[in-house]
C-alpha positions as protocol buffer text, in pm:
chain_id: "A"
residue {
  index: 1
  type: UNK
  ca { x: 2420 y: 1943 z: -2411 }
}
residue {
  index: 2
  type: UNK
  ca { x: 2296 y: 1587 z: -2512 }
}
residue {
  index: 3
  type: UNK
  ca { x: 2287 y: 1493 z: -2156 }
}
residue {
  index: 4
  type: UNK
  ca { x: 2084 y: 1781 z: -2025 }
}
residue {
  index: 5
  type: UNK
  ca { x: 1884 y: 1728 z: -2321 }
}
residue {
  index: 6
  type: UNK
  ca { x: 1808 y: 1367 z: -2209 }
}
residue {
  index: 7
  type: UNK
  ca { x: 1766 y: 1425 z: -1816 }
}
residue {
  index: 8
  type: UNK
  ca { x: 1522 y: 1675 z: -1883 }
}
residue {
  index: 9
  type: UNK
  ca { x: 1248 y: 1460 z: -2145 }
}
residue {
  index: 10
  type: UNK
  ca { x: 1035 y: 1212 z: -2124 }
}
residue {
  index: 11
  type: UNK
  ca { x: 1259 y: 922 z: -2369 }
}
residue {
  index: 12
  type: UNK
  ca { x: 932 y: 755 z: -2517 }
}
residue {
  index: 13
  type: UNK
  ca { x: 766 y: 1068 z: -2679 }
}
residue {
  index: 14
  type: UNK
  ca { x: 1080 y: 1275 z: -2821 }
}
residue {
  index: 15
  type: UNK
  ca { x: 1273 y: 1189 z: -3137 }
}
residue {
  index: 16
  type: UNK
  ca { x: 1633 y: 1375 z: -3218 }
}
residue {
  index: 17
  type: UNK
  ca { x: 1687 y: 1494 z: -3552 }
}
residue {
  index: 18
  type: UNK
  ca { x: 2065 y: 1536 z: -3670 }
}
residue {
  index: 19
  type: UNK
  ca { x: 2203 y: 1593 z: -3980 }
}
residue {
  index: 20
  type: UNK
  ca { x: 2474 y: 1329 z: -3967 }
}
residue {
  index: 21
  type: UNK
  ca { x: 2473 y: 957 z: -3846 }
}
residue {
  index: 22
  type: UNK
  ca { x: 2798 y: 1020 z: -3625 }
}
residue {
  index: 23
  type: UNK
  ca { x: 2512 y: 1173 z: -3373 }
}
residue {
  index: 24
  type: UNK
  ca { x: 2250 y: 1013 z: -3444 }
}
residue {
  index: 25
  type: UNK
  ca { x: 2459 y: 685 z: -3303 }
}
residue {
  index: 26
  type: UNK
  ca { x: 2596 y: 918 z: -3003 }
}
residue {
  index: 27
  type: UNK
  ca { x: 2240 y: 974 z: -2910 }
}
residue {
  index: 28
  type: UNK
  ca { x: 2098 y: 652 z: -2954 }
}
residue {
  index: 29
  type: UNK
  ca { x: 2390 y: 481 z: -2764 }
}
residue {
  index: 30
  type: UNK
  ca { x: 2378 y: 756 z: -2439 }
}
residue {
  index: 31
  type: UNK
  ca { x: 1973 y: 695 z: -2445 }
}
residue {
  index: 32
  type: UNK
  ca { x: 2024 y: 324 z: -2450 }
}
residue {
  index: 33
  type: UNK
  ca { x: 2251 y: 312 z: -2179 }
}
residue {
  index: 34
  type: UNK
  ca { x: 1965 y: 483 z: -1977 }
}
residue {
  index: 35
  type: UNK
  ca { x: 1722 y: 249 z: -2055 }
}
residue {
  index: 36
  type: UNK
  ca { x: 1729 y: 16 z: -1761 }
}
residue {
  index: 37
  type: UNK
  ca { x: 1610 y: -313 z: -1878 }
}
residue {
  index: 38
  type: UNK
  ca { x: 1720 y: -655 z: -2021 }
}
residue {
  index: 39
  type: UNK
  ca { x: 2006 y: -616 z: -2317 }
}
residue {
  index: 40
  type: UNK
  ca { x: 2085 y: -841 z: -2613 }
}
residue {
  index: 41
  type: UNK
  ca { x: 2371 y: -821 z: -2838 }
}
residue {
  index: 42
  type: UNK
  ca { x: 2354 y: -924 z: -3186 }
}
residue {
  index: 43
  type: UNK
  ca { x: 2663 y: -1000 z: -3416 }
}
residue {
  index: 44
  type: UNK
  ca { x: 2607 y: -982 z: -3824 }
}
residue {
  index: 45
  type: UNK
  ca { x: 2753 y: -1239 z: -4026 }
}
residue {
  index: 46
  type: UNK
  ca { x: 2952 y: -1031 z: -4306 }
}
residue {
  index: 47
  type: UNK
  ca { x: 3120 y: -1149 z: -4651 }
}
residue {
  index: 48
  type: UNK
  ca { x: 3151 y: -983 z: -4984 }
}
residue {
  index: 49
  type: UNK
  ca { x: 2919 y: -1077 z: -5252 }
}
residue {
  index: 50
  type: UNK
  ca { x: 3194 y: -1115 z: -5535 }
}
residue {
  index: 51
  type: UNK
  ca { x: 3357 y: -1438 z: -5509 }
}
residue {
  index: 52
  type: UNK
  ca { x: 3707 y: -1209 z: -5681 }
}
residue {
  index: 53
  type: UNK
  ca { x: 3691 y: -1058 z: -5377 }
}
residue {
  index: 54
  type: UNK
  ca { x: 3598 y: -1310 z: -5100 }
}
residue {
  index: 55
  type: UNK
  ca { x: 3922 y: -1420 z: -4971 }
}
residue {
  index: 56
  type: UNK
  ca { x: 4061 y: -1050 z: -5036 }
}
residue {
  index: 57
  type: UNK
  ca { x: 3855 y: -899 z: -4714 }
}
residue {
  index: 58
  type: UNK
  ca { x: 3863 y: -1094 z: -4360 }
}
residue {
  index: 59
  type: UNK
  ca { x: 3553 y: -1056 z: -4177 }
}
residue {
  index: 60
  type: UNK
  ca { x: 3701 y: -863 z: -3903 }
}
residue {
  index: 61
  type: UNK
  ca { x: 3766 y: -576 z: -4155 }
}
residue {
  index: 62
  type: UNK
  ca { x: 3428 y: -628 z: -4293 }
}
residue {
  index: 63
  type: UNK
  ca { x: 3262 y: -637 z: -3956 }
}
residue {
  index: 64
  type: UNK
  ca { x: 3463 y: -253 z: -3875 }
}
residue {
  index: 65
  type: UNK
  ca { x: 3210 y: -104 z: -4180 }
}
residue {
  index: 66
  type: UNK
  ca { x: 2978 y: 128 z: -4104 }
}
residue {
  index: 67
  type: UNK
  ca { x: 2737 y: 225 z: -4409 }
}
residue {
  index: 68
  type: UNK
  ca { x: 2395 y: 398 z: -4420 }
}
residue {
  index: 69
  type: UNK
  ca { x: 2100 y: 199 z: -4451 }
}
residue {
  index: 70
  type: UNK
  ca { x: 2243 y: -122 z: -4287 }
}
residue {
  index: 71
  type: UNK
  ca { x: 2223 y: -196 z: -3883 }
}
residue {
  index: 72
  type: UNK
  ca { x: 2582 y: -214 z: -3734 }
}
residue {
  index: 73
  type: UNK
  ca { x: 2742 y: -550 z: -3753 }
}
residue {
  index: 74
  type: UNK
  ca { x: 2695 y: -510 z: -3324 }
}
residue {
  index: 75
  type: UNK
  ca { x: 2351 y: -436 z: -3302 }
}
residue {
  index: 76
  type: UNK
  ca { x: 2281 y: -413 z: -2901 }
}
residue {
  index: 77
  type: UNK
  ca { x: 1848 y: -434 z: -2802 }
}
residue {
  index: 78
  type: UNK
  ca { x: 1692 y: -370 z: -2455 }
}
residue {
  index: 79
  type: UNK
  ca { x: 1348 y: -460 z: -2374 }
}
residue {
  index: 80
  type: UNK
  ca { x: 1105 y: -174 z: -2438 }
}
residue {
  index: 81
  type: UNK
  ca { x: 1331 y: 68 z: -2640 }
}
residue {
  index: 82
  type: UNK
  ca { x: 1246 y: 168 z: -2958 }
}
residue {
  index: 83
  type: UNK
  ca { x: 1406 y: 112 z: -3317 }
}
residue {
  index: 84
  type: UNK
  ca { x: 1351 y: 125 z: -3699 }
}
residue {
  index: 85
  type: UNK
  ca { x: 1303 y: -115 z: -3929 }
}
residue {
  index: 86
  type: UNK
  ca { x: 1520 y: -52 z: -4205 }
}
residue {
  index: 87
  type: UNK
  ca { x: 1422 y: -248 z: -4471 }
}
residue {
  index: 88
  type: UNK
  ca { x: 1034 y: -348 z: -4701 }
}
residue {
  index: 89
  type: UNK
  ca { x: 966 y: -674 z: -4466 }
}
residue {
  index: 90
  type: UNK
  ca { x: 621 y: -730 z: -4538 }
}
residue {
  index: 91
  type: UNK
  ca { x: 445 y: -385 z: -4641 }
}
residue {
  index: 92
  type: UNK
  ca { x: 79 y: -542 z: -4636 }
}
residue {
  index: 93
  type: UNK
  ca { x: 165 y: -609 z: -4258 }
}
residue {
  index: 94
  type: UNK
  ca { x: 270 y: -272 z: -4213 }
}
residue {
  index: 95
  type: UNK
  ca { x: 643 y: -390 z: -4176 }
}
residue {
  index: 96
  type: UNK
  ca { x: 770 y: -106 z: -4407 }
}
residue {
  index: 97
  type: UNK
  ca { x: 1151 y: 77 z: -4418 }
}
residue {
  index: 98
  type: UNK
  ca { x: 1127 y: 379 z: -4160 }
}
residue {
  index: 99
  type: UNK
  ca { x: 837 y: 173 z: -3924 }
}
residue {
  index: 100
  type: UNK
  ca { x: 891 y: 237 z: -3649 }
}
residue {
  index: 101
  type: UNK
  ca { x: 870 y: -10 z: -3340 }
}
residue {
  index: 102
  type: UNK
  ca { x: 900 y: -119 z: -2964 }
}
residue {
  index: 103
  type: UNK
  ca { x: 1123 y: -403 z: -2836 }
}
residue {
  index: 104
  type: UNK
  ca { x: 908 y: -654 z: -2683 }
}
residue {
  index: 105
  type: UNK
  ca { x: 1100 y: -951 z: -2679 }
}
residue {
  index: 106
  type: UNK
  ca { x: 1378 y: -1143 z: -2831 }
}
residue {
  index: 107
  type: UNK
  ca { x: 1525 y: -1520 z: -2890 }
}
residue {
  index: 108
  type: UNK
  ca { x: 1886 y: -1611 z: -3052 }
}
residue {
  index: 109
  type: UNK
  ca { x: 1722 y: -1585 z: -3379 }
}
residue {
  index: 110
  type: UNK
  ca { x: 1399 y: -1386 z: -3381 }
}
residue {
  index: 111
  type: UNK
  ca { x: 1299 y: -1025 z: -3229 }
}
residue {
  index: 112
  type: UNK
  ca { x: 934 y: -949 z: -3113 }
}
residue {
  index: 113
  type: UNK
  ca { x: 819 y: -630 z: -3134 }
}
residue {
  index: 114
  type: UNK
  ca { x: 551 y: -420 z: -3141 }
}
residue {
  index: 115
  type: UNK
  ca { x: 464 y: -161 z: -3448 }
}
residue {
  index: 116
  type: UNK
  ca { x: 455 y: 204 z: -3316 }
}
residue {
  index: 117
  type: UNK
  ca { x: 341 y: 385 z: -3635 }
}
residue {
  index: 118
  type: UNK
  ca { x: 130 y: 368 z: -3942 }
}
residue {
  index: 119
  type: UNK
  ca { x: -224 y: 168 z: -3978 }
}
residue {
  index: 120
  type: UNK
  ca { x: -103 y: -115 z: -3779 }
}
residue {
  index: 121
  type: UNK
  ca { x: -25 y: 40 z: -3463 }
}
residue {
  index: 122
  type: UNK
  ca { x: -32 y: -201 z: -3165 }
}
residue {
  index: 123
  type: UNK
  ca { x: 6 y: -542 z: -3390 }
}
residue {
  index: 124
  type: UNK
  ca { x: 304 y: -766 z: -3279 }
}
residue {
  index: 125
  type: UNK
  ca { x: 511 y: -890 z: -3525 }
}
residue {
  index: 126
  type: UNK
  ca { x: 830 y: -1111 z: -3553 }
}
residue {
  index: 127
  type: UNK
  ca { x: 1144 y: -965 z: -3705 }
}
residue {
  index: 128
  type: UNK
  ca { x: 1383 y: -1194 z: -3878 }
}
residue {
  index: 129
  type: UNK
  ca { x: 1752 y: -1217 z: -3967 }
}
residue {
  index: 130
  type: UNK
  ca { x: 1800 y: -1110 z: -4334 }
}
residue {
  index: 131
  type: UNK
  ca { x: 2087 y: -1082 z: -4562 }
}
residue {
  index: 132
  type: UNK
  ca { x: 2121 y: -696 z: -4697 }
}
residue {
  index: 133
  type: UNK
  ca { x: 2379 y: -569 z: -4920 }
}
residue {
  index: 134
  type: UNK
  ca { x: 2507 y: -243 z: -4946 }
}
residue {
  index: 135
  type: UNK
  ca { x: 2442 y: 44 z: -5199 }
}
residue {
  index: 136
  type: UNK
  ca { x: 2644 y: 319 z: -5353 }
}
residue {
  index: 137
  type: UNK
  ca { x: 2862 y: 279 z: -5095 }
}
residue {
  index: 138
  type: UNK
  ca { x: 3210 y: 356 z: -5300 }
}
residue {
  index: 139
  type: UNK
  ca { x: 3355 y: 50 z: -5174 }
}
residue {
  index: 140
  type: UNK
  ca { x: 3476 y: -172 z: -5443 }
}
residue {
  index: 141
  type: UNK
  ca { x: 3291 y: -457 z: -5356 }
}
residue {
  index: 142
  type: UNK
  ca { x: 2909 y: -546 z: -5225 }
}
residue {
  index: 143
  type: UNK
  ca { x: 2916 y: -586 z: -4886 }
}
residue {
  index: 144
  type: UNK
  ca { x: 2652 y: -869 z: -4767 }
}
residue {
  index: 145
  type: UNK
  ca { x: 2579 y: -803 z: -4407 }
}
residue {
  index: 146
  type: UNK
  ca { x: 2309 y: -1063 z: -4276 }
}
residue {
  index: 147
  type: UNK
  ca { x: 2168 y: -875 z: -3941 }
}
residue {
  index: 148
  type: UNK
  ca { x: 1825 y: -789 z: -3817 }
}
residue {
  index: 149
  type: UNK
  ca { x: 1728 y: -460 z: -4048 }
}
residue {
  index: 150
  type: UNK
  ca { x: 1662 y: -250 z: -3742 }
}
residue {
  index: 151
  type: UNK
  ca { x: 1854 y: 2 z: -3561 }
}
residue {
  index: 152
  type: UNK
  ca { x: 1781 y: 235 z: -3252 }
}
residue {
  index: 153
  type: UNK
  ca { x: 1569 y: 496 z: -3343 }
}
residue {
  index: 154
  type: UNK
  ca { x: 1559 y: 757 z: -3076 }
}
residue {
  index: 155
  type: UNK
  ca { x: 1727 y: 969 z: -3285 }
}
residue {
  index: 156
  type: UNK
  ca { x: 1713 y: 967 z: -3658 }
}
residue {
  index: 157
  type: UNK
  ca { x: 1861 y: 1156 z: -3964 }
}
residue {
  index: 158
  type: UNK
  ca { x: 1678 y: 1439 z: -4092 }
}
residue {
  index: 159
  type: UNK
  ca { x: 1655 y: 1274 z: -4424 }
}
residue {
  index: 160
  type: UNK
  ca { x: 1509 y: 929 z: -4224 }
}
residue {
  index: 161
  type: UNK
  ca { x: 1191 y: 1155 z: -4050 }
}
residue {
  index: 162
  type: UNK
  ca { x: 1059 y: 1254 z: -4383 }
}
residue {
  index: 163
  type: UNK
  ca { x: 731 y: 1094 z: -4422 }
}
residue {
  index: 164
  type: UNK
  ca { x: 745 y: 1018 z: -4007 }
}
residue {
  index: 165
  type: UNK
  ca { x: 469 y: 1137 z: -3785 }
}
residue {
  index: 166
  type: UNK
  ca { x: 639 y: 1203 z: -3507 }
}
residue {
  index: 167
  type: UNK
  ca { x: 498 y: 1324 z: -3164 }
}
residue {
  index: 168
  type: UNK
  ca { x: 773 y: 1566 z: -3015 }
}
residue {
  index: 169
  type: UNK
  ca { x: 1107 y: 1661 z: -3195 }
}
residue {
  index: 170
  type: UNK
  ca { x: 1397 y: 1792 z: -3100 }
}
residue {
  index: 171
  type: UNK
  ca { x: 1671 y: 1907 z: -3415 }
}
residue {
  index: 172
  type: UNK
  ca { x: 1991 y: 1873 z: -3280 }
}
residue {
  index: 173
  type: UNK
  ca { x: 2257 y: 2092 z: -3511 }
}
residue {
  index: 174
  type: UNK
  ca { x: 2596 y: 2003 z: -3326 }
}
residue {
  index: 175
  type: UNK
  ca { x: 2746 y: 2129 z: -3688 }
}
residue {
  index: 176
  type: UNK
  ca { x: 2594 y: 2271 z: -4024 }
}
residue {
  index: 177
  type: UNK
  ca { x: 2348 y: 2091 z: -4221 }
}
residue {
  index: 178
  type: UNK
  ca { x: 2499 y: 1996 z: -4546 }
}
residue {
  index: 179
  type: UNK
  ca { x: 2220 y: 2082 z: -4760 }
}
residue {
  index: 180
  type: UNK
  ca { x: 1976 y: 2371 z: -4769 }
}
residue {
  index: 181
  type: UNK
  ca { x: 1703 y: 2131 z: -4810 }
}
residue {
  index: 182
  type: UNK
  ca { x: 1806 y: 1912 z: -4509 }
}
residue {
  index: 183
  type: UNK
  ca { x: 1805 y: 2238 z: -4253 }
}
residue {
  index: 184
  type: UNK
  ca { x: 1417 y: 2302 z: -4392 }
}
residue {
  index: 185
  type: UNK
  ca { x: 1314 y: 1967 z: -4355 }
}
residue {
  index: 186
  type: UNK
  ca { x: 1446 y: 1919 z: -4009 }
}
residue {
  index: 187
  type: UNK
  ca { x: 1284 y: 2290 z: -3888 }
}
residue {
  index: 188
  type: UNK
  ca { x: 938 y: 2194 z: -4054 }
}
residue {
  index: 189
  type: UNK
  ca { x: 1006 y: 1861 z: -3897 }
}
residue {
  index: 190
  type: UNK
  ca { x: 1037 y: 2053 z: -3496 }
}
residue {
  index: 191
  type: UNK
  ca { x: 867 y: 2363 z: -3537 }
}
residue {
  index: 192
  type: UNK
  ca { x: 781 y: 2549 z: -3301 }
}
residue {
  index: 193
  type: UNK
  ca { x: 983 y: 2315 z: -3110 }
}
residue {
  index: 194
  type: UNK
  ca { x: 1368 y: 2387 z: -3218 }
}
residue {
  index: 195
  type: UNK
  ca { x: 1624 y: 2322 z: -2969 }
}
């Protein structure tokens, strides 16, 4: 369905809505191997914030975490797609959490992009590598994941569109929503335009 789905839109004006990360990721990742320009392929630098726990965790366990709100410790770019900045950069810039933006360029350490939404639409702007930790993530330590706070943003959790102004939507409800709330959200979100 996802691939009929895709074949049959125009990539740059549609955003999925899911419920769940698991396909918001499967989206992003069949959309991205579409996209037929340059690729990068970023590696996070992970440790645990406690020094207890530092030489407890190896960082190829702590590189296997996925949690929400952080970019993947392999966080793969192509020229022209879009992402999502996921964390307060510079606000008065317009480089706020849920921004969303265009891949212009990128070096070993810096990613130039181009803001897609909000008052400072069309403004380039360089996006650094930061150090983020995790939060209420019911691990038993802080995970400290330094990464570029984007990730692809094609499609997007239901939650993650409120407060988006987004062109065309598509909800995408492989399973239940888990919440009343979410299922209203994502339909007021796509209406009339639920697929």
């Amino acid at each position: 369905f996802i691939d009929e789905i895709i074949t049959n839109r125009t990539l740059d004006e549609w955003t999925f809505l899911c419920p769940k990360n698991v396909q918001v990721e499967e989206i992003n990742d069949k959309i991205l191997n579409r996209i037929q320009e340059q690729s990068k392929t970023f590696f996070s630098s992970d440790s645990v914030q406690e020094t207890e726990y530092r030489n407890v965790y190896s960082p190829e366990f702590l590189n296997t975490i996925k949690l929400g709100g952080l970019p993947p410790h392999r966080l793969i770019i192509k020229k022209n797609s879009r992402v999502m900045l996921l964390r307060n950069l510079n606000p008065s810039k317009g480089l706020c959490n849920g921004t969303i933006l265009k891949i212009m360029d990128f070096r070993n350490n810096l990613i130039i992009a181009e803001i897609l939404t909000g008052s400072h639409t069309g403004e380039q702007v360089f996006i650094p590598r930061i150090p983020m930790t995790s939060a209420d993530s019911g691990l038993p330590f802080t995970l400290l994941r330094r990464q570029y706070p984007i990730s692809p943003a094609y499609a997007i959790t239901i939650n993650k569109s409120q407060g988006q102004t987004l062109s065309k939507v598509a909800l995408y409800l492989e399973e239940d929503c888990f919440t009343h709330g979410q299922l209203y959200v994502g339909s007021q979100e796509s209406n009339p335009r639920i697929h």
